[in-house]
N, C-alpha and C positions, 0 to 999 in steps of 0.2 A: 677475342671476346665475342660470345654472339649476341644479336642483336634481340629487341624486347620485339614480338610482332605484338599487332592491338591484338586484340581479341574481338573477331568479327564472324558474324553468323556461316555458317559452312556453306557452299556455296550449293544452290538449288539445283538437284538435277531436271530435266527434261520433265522426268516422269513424276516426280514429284509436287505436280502445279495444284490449286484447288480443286482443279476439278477430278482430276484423278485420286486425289485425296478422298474426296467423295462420294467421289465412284466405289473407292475401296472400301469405306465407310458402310456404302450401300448394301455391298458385298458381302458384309459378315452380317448386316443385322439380317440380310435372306438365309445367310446359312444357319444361324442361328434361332430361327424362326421366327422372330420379333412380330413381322405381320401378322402372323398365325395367333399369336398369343395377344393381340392385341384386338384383332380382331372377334379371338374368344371372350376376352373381358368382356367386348362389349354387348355379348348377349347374356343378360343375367339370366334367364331362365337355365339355359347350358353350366354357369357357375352353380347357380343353386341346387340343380339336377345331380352335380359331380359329386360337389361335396357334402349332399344328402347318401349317394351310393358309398362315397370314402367313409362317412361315419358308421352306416350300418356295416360296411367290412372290418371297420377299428373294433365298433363293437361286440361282434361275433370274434372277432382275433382275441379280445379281450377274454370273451366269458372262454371260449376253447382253452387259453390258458390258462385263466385259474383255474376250472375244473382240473386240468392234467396237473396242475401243481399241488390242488386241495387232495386230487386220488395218491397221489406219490406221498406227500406229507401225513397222510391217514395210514399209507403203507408200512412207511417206514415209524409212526409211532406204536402201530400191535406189532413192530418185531422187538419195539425198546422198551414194552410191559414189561420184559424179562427182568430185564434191566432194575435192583435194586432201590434205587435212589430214586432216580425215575418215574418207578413201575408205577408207583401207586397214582400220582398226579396226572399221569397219561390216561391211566385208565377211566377215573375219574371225565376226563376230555371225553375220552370215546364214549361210555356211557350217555353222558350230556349228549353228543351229538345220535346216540341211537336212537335217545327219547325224544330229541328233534324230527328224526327221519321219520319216527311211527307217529306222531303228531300231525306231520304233515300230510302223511299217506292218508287219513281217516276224511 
């Protein structure tokens, strides 16, 4: 029959001491940049700098694709004029939006 052992912590190796814990510790938050981004934080003008540049890029990302979504959607509704059922409420659409466009040109 075998015996019950306790259940007792695994034994510590050498290398395994606090301090080299720590060391290790140390080790990833350099690799990882921690400093770097901490030391960012703590210049607000640089946060505020950044993410005044990210929103003007969101924002140009933004209008760039609607436009390209608004020109493909306007595309593809003067080829579905043809289109029966459709035809007539589309057209309707584009008209609205032509007498938008010459309104706004004046």
């Amino acid at each position: 029959m075998k015996e019950k052992k306790d259940i007792a912590e695994p034994p510590v190796k050498p290398e395994e001491t606090e301090e080299s814990k720590t060391k290790e510790g140390l080790k990833r938050f350099d690799f990882l940049g921690v400093g770097e981004m901490i030391a960012f934080l703590r210049n607000p003008f640089k946060v505020f700098f950044l993410n005044v540049v990210a929103g003007i890029g969101r924002g140009f990302g933004f209008a760039i694709g609607f436009m390209l979504l608004a020109a493909i959607l306007i595309l593809v509704m003067k080829r579905a004029v043809s289109v029966p059922v459709i035809g007539g409420y589309i057209a309707k659409i584009l008209e609205f939006i032509e007498a938008q466009r010459q309104m706004m040109a004046r």
